[in-house]
C-alpha positions as CSV (number, residue, x, y, z in Angstrom):
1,X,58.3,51.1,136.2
2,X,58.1,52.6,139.6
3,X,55.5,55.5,140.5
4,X,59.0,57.1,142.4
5,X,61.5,57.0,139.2
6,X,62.4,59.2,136.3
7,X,61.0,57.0,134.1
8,X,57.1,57.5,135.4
9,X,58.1,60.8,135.2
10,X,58.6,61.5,132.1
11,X,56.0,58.4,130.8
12,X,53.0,60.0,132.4
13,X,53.1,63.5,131.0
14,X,53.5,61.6,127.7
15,X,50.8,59.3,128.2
16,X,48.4,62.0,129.5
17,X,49.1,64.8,126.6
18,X,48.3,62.0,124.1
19,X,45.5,60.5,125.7
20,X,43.6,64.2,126.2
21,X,45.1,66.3,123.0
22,X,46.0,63.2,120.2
23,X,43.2,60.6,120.7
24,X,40.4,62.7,122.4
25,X,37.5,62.4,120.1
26,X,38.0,58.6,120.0
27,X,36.7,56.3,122.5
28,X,38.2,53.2,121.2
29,X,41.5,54.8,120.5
30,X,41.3,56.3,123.5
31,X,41.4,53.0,125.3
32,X,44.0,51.4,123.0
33,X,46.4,53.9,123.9
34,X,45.8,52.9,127.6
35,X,46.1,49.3,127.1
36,X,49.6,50.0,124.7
37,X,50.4,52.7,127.4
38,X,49.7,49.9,130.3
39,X,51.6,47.1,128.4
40,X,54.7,49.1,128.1
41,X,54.4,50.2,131.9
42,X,54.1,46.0,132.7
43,X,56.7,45.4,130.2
44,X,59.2,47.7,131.9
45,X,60.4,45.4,134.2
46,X,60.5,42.3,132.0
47,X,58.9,42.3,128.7
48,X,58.6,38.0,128.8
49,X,55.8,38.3,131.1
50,X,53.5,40.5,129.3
51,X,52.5,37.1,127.5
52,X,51.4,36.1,130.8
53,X,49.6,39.0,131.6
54,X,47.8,38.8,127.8
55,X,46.8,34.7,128.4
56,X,44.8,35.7,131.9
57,X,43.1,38.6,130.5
58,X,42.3,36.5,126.7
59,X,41.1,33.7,129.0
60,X,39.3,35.6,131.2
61,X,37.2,37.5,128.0
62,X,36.8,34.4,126.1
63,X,35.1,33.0,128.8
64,X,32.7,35.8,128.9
65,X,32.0,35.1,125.2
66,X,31.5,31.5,126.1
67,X,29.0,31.9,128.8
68,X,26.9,34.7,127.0
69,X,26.8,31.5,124.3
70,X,25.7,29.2,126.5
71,X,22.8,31.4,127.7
72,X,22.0,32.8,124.1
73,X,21.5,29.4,122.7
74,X,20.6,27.3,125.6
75,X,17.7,27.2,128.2
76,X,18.3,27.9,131.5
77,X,18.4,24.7,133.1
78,X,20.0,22.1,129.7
79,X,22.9,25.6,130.1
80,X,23.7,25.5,133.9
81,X,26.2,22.4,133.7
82,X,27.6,24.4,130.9
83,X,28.4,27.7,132.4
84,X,29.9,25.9,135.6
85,X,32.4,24.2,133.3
86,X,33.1,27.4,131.9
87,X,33.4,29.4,134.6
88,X,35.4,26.7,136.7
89,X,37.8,26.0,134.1
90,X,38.8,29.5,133.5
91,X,39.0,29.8,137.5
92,X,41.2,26.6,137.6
93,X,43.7,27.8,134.7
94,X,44.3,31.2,136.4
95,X,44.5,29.8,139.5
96,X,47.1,27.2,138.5
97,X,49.1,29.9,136.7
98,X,49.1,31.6,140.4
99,X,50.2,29.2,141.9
100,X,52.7,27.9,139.6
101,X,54.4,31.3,139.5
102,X,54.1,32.0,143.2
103,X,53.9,28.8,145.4
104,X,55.8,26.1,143.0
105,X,59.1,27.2,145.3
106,X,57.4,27.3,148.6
107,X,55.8,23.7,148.3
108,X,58.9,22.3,146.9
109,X,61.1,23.6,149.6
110,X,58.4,22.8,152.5
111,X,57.6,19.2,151.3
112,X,62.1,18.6,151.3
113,X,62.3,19.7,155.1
114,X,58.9,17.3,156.1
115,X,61.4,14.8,154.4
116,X,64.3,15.9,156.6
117,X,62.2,15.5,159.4
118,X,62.3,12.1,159.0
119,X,66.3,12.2,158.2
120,X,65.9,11.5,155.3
121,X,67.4,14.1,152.5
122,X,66.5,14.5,149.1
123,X,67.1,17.2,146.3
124,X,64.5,19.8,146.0
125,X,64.9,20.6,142.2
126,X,63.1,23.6,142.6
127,X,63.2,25.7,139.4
128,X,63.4,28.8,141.5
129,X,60.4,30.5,140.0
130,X,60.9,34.4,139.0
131,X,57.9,35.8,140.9
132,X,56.2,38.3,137.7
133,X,55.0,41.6,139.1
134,X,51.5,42.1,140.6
135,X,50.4,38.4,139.0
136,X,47.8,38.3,142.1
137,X,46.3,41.5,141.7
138,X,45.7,41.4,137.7
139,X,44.4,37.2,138.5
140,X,42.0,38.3,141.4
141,X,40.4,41.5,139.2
142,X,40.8,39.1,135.9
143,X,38.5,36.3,137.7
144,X,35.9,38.2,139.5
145,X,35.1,39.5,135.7
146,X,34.6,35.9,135.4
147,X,32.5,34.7,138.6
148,X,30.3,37.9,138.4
149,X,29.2,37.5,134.7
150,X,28.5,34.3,135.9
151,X,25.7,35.3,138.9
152,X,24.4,38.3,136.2
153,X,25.6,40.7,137.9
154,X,27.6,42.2,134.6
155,X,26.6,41.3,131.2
156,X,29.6,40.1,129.2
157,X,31.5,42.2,127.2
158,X,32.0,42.0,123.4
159,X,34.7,44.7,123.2
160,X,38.2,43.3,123.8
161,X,40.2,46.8,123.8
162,X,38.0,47.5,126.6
163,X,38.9,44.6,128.5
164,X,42.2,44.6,128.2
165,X,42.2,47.9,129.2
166,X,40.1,46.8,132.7
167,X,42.3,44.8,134.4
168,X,46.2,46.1,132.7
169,X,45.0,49.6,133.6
170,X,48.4,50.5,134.4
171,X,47.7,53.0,137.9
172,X,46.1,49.8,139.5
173,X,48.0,47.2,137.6
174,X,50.6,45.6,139.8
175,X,49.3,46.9,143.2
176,X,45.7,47.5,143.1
177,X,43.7,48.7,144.0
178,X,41.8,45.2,142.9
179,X,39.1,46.6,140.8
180,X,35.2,44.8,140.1
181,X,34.5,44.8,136.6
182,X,31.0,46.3,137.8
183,X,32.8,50.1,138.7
184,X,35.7,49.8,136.3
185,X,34.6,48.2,133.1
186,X,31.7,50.4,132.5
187,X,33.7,53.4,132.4
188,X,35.4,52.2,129.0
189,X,32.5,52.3,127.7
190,X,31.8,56.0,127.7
191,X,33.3,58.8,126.1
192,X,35.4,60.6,128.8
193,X,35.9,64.5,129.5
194,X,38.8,66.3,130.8
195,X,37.7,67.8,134.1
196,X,40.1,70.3,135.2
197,X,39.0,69.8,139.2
198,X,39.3,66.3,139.0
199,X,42.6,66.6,137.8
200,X,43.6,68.5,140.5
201,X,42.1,66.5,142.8
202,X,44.1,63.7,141.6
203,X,47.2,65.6,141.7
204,X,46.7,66.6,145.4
205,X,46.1,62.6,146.3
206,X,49.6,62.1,144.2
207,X,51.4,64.0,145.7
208,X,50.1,62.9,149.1
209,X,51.1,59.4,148.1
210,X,54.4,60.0,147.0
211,X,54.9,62.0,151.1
212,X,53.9,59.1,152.2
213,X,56.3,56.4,150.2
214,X,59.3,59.0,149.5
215,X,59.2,60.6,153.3
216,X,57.9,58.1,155.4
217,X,58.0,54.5,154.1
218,X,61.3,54.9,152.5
219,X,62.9,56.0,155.7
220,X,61.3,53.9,157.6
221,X,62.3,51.1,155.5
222,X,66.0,52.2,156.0
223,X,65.9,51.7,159.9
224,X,63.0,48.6,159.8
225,X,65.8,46.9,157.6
226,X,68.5,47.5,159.6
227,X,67.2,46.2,163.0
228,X,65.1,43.3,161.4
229,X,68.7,42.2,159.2
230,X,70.4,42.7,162.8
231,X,68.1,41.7,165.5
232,X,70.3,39.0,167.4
233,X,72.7,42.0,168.1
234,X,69.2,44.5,169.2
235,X,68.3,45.4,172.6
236,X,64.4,44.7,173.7
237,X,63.8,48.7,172.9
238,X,65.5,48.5,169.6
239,X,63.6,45.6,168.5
240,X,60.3,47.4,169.5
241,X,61.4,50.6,167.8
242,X,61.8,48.4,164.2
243,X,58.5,47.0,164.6
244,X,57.2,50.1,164.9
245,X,59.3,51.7,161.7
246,X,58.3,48.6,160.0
247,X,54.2,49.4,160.5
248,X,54.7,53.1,159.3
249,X,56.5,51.6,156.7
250,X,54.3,49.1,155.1
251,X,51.3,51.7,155.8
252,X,53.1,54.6,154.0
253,X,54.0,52.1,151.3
254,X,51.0,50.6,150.5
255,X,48.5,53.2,151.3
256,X,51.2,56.1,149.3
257,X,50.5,53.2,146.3
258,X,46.9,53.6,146.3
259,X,46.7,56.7,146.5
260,X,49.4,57.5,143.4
261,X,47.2,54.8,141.6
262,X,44.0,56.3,142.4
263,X,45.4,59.9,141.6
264,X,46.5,58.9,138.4
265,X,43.7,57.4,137.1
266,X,41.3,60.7,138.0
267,X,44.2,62.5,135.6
268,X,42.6,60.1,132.8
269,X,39.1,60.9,133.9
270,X,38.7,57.0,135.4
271,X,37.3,56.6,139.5
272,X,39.1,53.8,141.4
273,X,37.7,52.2,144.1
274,X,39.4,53.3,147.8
275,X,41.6,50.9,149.0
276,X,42.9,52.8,152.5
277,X,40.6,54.8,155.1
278,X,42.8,55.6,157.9
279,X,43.3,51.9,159.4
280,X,45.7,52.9,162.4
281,X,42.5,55.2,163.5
282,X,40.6,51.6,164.3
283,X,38.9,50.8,167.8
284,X,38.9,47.1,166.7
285,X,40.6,44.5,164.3
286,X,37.3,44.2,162.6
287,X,37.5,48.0,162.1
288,X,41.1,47.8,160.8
289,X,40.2,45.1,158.0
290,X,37.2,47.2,157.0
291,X,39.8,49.8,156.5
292,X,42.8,48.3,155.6
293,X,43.6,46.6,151.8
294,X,39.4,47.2,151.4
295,X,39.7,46.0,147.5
296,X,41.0,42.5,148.5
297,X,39.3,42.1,152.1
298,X,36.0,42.6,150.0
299,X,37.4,40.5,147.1
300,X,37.4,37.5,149.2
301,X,34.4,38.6,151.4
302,X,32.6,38.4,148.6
303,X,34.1,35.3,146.3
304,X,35.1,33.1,149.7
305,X,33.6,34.3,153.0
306,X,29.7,34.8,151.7
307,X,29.5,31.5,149.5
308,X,31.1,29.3,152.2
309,X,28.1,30.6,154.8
310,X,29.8,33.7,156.0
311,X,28.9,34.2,159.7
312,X,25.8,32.5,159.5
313,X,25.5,29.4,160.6
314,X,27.2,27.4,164.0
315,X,29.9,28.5,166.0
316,X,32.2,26.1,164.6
317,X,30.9,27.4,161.1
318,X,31.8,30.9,161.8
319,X,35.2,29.4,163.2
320,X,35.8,27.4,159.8
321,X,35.1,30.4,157.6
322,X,37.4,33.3,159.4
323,X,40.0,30.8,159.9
324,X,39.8,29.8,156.2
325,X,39.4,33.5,154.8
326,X,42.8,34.9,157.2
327,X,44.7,31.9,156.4
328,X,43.9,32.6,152.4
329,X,44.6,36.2,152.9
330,X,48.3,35.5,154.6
331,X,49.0,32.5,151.7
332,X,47.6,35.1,149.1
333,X,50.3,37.7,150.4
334,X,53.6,35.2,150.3
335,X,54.8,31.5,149.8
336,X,55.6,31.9,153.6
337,X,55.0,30.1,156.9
338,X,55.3,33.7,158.3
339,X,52.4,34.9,156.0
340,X,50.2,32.1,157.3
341,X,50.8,32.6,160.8
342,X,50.3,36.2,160.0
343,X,46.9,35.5,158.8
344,X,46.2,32.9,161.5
345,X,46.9,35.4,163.8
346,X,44.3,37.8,162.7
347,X,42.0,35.3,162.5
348,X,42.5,35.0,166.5
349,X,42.1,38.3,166.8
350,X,38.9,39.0,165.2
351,X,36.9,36.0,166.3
352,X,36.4,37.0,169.6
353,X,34.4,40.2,168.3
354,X,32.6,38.0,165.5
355,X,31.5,35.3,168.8
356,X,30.3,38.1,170.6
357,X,28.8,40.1,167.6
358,X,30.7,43.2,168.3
359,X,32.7,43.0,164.6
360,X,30.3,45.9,163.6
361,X,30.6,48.0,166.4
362,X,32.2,50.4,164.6
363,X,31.3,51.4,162.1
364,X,31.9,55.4,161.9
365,X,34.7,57.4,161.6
366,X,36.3,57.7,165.2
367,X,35.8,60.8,166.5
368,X,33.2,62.0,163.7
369,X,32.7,65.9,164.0
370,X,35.1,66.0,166.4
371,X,39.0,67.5,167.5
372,X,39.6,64.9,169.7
373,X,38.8,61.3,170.8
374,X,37.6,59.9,174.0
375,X,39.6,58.5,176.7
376,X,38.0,55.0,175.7
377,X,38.7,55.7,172.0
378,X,42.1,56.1,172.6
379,X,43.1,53.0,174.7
380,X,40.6,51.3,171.9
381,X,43.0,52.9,168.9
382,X,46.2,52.1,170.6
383,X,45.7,48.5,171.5
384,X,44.6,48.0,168.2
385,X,47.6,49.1,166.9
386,X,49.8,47.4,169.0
387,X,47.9,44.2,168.0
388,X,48.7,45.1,164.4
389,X,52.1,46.1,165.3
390,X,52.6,42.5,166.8
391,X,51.5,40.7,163.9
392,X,53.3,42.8,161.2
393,X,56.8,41.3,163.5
394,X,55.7,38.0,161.6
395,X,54.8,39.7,157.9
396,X,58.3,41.4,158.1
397,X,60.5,38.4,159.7
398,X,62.5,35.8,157.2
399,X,61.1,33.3,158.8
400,X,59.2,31.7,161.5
401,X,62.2,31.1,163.6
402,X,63.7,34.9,163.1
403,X,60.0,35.9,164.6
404,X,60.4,34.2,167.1
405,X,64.3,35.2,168.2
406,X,62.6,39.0,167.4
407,X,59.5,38.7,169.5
408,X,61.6,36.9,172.6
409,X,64.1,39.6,172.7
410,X,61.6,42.8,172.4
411,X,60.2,41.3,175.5
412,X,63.4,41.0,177.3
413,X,64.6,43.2,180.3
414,X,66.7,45.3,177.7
415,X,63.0,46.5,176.5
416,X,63.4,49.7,179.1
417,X,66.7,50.7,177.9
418,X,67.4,53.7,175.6
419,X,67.2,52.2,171.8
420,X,70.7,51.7,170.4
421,X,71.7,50.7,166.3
422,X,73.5,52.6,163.7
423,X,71.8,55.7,162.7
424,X,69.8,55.9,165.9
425,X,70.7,60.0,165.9
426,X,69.2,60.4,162.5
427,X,66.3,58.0,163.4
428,X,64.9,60.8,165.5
429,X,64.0,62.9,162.2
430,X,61.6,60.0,160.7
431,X,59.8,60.0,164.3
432,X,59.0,63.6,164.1
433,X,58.1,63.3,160.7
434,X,55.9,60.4,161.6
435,X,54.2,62.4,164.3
436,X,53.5,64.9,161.6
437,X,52.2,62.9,159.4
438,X,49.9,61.0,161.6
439,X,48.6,64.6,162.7
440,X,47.7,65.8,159.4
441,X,46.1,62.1,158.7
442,X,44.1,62.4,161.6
443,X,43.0,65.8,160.6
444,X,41.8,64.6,157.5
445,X,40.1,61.1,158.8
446,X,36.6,61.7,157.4
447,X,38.2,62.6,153.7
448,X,38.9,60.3,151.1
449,X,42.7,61.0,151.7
450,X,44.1,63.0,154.3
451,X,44.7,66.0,152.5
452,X,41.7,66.2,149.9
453,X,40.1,69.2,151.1
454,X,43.1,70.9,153.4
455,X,43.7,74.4,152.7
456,X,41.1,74.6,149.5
457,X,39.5,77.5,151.8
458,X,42.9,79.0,152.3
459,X,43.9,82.3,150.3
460,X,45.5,80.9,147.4
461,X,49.3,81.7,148.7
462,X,48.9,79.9,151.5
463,X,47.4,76.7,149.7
464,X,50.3,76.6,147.2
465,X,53.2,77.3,150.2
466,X,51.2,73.8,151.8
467,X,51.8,72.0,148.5
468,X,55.3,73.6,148.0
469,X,56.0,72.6,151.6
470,X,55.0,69.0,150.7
471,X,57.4,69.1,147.5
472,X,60.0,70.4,149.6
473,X,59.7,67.8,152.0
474,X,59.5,65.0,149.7
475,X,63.2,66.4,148.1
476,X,64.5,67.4,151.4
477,X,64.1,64.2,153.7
478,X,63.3,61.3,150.7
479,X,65.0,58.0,151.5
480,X,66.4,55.8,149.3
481,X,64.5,55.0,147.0
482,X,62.7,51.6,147.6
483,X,60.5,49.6,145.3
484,X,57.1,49.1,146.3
485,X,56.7,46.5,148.9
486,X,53.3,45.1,148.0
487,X,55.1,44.4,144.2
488,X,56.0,41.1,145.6
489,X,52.3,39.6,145.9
């Protein structure tokens, strides 16, 4: 079910008038209803895996039972074996349902052409795996449960309705943000209240999230597809110009996702962590991963950068581990060379600033208190984002060879001629309203979202013409409609 269709439409209002006027003064119903509620939103797309989704989550509670056990009825040191078995084997069997779903295709296929290197040619067999919905997200929130009732740092939970209802929260469920059991589970646990300005709050960052996937993402996406499906036939400019549709569009996608998710949930009286904090507003790559995707670059800065030494150690140490962590967070996003180099990539990027400890340079908002940035601010901003731009050609390409072909003819002499591809007239509409859009996200850089506190000290005709505007907007210039792209990780 997609946050953009009829059938959210209508399944939210339901959802929310029975969660706040039929099961109100039950906890535990309360939270059933979620989890039925977040089972039929899964299930929308294809019931089958919903059985998936249930083994992860049973396995994932069970082994909370089984190392609360261990500790009850064991001393610390006979129980430590124990609760690494435990904890390991529930790691391995998630992690082997990942990868069966998501990289059984992409090893079969790469380990037939390293035969055909060779000439020699044999049959792949591959199964060609259906890829379920959001498998990595609900895996990655389903195991840190796991690894952090292991280090103590949650006690594990006895109540199953309120587990289920952790990770198939259905705002978060197929494209995060990737919760921590320590924010999310807790809140299960206590009897929630309708609060009238948090639901309006969480209305405002919906609506700003569907701007930014109906109006700008969704168009983008129509003129990203076209040059990237066309780009042999694309002059230099062209090529540039898809690259650029194609940043705005996997911004406006993801971040739009978030913040629908994160909306949502404050309708039900539940905080989400942020995901998104104005990443195209970075001086620095290490900035942009602070600010970009923060649920997952924290997931793994925490589970996989920290216990392999983190940036302690010898150079060749700190080397190892941002190699390892960028090359984990390209294979994480696809089963594709492309996604690795993408990752590799980064990993160049950010290890001069990690050599030279200037990764935390910047830490504050750009431009805090201020209208405008500085001169050096805004060469910082802009080379960053043409870094980003210049790796996204590799996220976005079918493959490594089409990245190539796309980067060699963006820096061709056709690069200072007037882009040319069908629709180019009409293409001048999403640049305006890109233009816009970064305005009034720039505006609102020190806010959780860009509008959270725009217009609230406006006369009250004013704020509702800004939020009719929006509406207006989102009917008048909404693309296609485009499923989400971050639904295929």
């Amino acid at each position: 079910m997609l946050f953009n269709s009829l059938d959210f439409a209508i399944f939210l209002p339901v959802v929310f008038f029975l969660y706040w006027f039929v099961t109100n003064k039950n906890l535990k119903l309360q939270n059933l209803l979620l989890v039925v509620s977040s089972f039929v939103f899964y299930g929308w797309w294809d019931w089958r895996f919903l059985i998936l989704m249930g083994i992860t989550i049973l396995l994932s509670w069970l082994s909370g039972l089984g190392i609360r056990s261990v500790r009850y009825n064991h001393e610390e040191g006979a129980a430590r074996k124990r609760l690494r078995l435990i904890t390991a084997l529930n790691i391995i069997i998630n992690l082997l349902i990942l990868g069966y779903f998501k990289y059984y295709n992409f090893f079969i296929e790469s380990f037939t052409e390293a035969f055909s290197l060779f000439g020699k040619e044999i049959s792949s067999g591959s199964l060609k795996i259906i890829l379920p919905v959001g498998i990595s997200f609900y895996t990655f929130q389903a195991l840190s449960y796991t690894i952090d009732v292991y280090r103590k740092k949650i006690s594990p939970t006895t109540d199953v309705i309120s587990f289920f209802a952790y990770v198939s929260f259905f705002p978060q469920l197929v494209a995060g943000p990737i919760e921590r059991a320590t924010n999310l589970l807790p809140q299960f646990y206590r009897k929630r209240h309708f609060d009238p300005v948090q639901a309006a709050d969480g209305l405002r960052q919906i609506l700003w999230g569907l701007f930014k996937k109906i109006v700008i993402a969704d168009n983008c996406a129509e003129y990203a597809n076209t040059i990237f499906n066309e780009s042999a036939d694309m002059s230099g400019s062209t090529l540039l110009l898809g690259a650029l549709f194609f940043t705005f569009q996997i911004y406006g996608d993801f971040s739009g996702y978030s913040d629908i998710a994160i909306g949502t949930a404050r309708l039900f009286g539940i905080n989400l962590m942020r995901n998104f904090a104005f990443p195209y507003f970075s001086r620095d790559i290490a900035e942009f991963w602070r600010r970009w995707h923060i649920s997952l670059t924290t997931w793994f800065r925490d589970y996989l950068y920290i216990p392999l030494g983190g940036s302690r150690g010898s150079v060749m140490m700190k080397i190892r581990n941002t190699f390892i962590i960028f090359l984990v967070s390209g294979f994480w996003h696809g089963a594709d060379w492309t996604f690795i180099i993408w990752g590799a990539l980064n990993a160049v990027y950010f290890l001069p600033l990690l050599l030279t400890k200037r990764n935390r340079a910047n830490l504050e908002t750009v431009a805090q208190g201020k209208r405008l940035p500085t001169m050096k601010e805004t060469l910082s901003m802009l080379s960053t984002f043409g870094l980003t731009l210049f790796a996204w050609i590799f996220f976005r390409a079918e493959s490594l060879d089409h990245a190539v072909a796309y980067i060699s003819g963006i820096f061709s002499a056709s690069l200072f001629t007037i882009p040319q591809f069908a629709g180019s007239a009409d293409a001048v509409t999403t640049i305006i309203l890109i233009v816009v859009f970064m305005m009034l996200e720039w505006q609102g850089r020190e806010q959780q979202y860009a509008i959270e506190r725009l217009g609230l000290n406006w006369k009250r005709p004013w704020r509702y013409a800004f939020y009719y505007a929006v509406i207006i907007a989102i009917i008048q210039f909404g693309g296609s409609e485009q499923q989400f792209i971050y639904f295929q990780f």
